[in-house]
N, C-alpha and C positions, 0 to 999 in steps of 0.2 A: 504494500500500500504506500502511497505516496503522501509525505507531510504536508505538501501545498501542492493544491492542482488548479490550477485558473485556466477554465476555457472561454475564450469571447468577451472576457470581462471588458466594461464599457463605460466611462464616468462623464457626464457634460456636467456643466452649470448654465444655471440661465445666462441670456445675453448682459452684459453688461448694462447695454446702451438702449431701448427703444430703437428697432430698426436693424439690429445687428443680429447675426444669427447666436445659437449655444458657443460655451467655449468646451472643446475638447479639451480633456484632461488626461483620458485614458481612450486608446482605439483598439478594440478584438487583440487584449491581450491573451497570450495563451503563455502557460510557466506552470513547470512540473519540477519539485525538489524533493528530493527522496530522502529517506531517515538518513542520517549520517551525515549530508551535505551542508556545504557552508558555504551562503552566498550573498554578495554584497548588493547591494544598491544604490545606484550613483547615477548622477546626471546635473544637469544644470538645474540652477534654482528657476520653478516653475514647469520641470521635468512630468511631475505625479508623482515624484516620489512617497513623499508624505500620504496623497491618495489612495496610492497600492495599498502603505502600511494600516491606513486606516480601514479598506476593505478586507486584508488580512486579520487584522483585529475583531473583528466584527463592530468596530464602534462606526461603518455607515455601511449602510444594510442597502439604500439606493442607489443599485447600477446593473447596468443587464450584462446576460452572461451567468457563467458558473462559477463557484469559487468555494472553495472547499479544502478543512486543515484537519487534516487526520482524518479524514473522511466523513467530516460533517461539513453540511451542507449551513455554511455561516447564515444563510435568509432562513435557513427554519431548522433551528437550535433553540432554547432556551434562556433568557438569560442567565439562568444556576448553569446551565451548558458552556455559553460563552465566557464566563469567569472562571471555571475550570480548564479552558482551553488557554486560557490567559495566564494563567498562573507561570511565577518567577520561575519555575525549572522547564516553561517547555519555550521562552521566548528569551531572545538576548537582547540588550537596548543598547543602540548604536554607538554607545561612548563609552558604554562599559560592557564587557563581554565575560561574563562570568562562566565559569565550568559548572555547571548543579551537583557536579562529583569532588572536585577538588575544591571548590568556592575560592578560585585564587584570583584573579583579574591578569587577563591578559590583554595586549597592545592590539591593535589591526593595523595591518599595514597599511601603506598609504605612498605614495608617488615618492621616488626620488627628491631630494629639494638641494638646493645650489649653494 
């Protein structure tokens, strides 16, 4: 089974402006990460990054598509469901990256610098 499976996932907001179309955030994303795997997320600010993280969360439940962590279906869980899926040993936070086995704090790497 896969720990994040995202098919199609899809995020707008409304227009801005009167007159303007939605703004895309996210387009048919598709991402499969398997137990064991480490992977980063990066892009320019105003990328989705934040958006992915928050559809992976389940703290926003509107966007089409599929999206699913551990094999629940994040639009129809529980909330006692999605705070057990939440919980400090199954998620890392991107400035601190703890072990749930060793509780030691490790580094993330990060580009070369001059």
């Amino acid at each position: 089974m896969s720990a994040i499976q995202l098919r199609g996932v899809a995020k707008q907001y409304p227009p801005r402006e009167p007159g303007l179309g939605p703004q895309d955030l996210l387009r048919a994303v598709d991402l499969e990460v398997h137990r064991g795997e480490f992977v980063a997320v990066e892009g320019q600010s105003g990328s989705g990054k934040s958006t992915l993280l928050h559809i992976l969360g389940g703290l926003d439940r509107e966007f089409a598509g599929e999206a699913r962590v551990l094999g629940c279906d994040l639009r129809g869980v529980s909330d006692a469901e999605l705070a057990a899926l939440r919980s400090p040993a199954r998620w890392s936070l991107a400035r601190r990256c703890c072990s749930p086995t060793s509780r030691r704090e490790t580094s993330m790497p990060g580009p070369a610098r001059e």
